[in-house]
C-alpha positions in Angstrom: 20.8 -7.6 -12.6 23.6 -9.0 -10.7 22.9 -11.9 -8.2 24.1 -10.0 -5.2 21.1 -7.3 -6.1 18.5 -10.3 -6.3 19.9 -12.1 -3.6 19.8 -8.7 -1.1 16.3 -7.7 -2.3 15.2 -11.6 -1.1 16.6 -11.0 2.3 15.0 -7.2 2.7 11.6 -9.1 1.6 12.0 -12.1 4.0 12.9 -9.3 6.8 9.7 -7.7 5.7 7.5 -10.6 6.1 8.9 -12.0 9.3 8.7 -8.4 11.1 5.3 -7.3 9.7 4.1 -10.9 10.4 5.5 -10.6 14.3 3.7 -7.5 14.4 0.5 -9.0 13.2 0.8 -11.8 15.8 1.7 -9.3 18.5 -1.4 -6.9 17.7 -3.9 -10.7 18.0 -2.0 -11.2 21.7 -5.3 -10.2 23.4 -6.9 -13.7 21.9 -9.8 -13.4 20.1 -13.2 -11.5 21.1 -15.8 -12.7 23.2 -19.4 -12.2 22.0 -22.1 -11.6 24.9 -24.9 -10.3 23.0 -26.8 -12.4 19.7 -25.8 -11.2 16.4 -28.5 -8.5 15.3 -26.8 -8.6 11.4 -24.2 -10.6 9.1 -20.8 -10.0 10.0 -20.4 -11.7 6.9 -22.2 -8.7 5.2 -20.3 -6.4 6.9 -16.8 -7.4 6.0 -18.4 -7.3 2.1 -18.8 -3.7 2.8 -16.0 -3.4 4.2 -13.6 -4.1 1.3 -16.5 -3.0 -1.1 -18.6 0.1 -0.8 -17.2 1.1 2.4 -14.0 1.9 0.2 -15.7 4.5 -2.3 -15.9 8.2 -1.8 -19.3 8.3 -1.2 -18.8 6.5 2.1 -16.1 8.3 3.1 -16.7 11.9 4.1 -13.2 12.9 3.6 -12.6 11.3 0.6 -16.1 12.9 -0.7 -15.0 16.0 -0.2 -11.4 16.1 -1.5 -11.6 13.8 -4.7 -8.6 15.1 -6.6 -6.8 13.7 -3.4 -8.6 10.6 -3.2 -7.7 9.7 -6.9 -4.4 11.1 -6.4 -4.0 8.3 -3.8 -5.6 5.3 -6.3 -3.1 5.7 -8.5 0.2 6.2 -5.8 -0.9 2.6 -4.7 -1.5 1.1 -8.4 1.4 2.6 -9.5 2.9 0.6 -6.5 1.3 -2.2 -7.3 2.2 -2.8 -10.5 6.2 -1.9 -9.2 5.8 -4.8 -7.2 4.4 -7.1 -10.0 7.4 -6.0 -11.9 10.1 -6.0 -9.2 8.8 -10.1 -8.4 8.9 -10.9 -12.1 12.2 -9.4 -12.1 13.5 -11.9 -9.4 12.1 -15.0 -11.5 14.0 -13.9 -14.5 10.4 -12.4 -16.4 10.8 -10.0 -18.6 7.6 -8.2 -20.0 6.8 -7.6 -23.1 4.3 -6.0 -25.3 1.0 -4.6 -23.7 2.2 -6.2 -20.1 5.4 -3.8 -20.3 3.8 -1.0 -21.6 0.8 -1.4 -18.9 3.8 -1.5 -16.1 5.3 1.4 -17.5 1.9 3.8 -17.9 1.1 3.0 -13.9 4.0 3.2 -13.1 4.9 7.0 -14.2 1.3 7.7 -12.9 2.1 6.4 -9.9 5.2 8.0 -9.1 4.1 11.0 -10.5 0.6 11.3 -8.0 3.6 10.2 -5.1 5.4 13.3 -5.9 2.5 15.5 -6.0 1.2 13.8 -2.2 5.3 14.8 -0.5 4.6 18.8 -2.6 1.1 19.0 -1.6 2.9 17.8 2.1 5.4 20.1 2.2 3.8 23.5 1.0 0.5 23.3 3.1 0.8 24.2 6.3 -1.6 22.1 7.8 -0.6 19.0 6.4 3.4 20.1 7.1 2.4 20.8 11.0 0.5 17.3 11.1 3.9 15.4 9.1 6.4 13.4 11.1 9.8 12.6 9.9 8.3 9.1 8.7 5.6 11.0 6.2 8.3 11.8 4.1 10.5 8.9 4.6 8.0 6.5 3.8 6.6 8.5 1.0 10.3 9.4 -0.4 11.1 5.9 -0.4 7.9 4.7 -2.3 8.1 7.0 -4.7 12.1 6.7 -5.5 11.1 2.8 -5.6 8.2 3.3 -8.2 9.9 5.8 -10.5 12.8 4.1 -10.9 10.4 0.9 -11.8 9.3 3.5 -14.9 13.0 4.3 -15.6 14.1 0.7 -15.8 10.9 -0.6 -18.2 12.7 2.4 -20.9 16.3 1.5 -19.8 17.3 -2.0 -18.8 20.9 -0.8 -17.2 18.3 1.1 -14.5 17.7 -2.6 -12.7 20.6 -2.4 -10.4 19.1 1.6 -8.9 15.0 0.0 -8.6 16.5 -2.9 -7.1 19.0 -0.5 -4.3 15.5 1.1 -4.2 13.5 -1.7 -3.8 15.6 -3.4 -0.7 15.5 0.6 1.1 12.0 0.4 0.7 11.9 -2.9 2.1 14.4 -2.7 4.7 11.7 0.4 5.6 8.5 -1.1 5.7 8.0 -2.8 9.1 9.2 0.4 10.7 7.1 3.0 9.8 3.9 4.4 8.5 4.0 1.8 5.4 3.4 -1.1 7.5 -0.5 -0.3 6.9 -0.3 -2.5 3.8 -1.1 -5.5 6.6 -2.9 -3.2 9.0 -5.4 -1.9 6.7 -6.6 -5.2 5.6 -7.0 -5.9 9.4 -8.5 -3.3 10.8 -11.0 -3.5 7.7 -11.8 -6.8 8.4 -12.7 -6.6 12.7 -14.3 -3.4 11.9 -16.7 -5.1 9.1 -17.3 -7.8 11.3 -17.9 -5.6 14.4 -20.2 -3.3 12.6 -21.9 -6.2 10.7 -22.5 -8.4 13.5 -24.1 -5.3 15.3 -26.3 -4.5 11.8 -25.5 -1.1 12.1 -24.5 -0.8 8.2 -25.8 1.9 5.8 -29.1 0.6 4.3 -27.4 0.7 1.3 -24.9 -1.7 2.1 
């Protein structure tokens, strides 16, 4: 990989950061909630759930009734993941080896492969096409360029300098649209657990 490639990827990350971070910031301008009422449960409990059971299928009535979807989805965002591991051990100068290159490589085929099936399933249902915005298939196109060509470089080495091209699009991209929810969803989950937990109004399960 040639430094210019490292060095731009470092700059489309630190643009990342900085903008998703300003965003954060901007979306706490309102200061922090004011509690009237006595707790009636454990917001403690309810952030737990939150992250926990409140993320399976079972508590999710949309997710319940379109697994195949739901899974599909797991593995876009492990294949993701693990394109990310790989893209960061990439910029240190790590190169896997063994069962740590050969787990990279399985998620990320699965992943890109479940991405592509999401933009088809997109684009040939009408539905889901009517509902789409220019962004739904920006972000996902991205992504899914990004992750495949992870795949493609962990069988050939010359494919670094196309992931990382990819890899600075995609991050160049993510503050601006729909893929910003990789801060988002971790705070929304968490005022919503505590919101819901505080008030005690969790399944019984929980």
């Amino acid at each position: 990989m040639a430094d210019p490639l490292r060095l731009g990827v470092l700059v489309a990350a630190a643009w990342a950061l900085l903008a998703l971070g300003a965003q954060y910031l901007r979306s706490r301008a309102y200061g922090r909630r004011e509690w009237f009422a006595p707790a009636a449960g454990s917001a403690a409990r309810g952030v737990a759930y939150a992250f926990g059971p409140g993320l399976s299928p079972a508590a999710k009535e949309s997710a319940r009734e379109n697994l195949p979807v739901y899974f599909t989805g797991v593995t876009y965002h492990l294949g993701v993941f693990a394109s990310l591991a790989a893209l960061a051990l990439a910029l240190a100068g790590v190169t896997p080896a063994g069962v740590a290159l050969a787990g990279l490589r399985v998620l990320s085929l699965l992943g890109a492969l479940a991405g592509a099936g999401l933009l088809v399933r997109r684009v040939r249902e009408r539905h889901l096409r009517a509902l789409s915005l220019p962004d739904d298939f920006v972000a996902n196109g991205l992504t899914t360029l990004f992750v495949a060509l992870t795949c493609v470089r962990t069988l050939a080495p010359a494919a670094a300098a196309a992931q990382m091209i990819a890899a600075m699009l995609l991050l160049l991209y993510l503050p601006l649209g729909k893929i910003r929810h990789c801060v988002f969803f971790f705070s929304t989950r968490w005022h919503s657990g505590v919101h819901f937990g505080r008030r005690g109004v969790l399944p019984p399960a929980a």
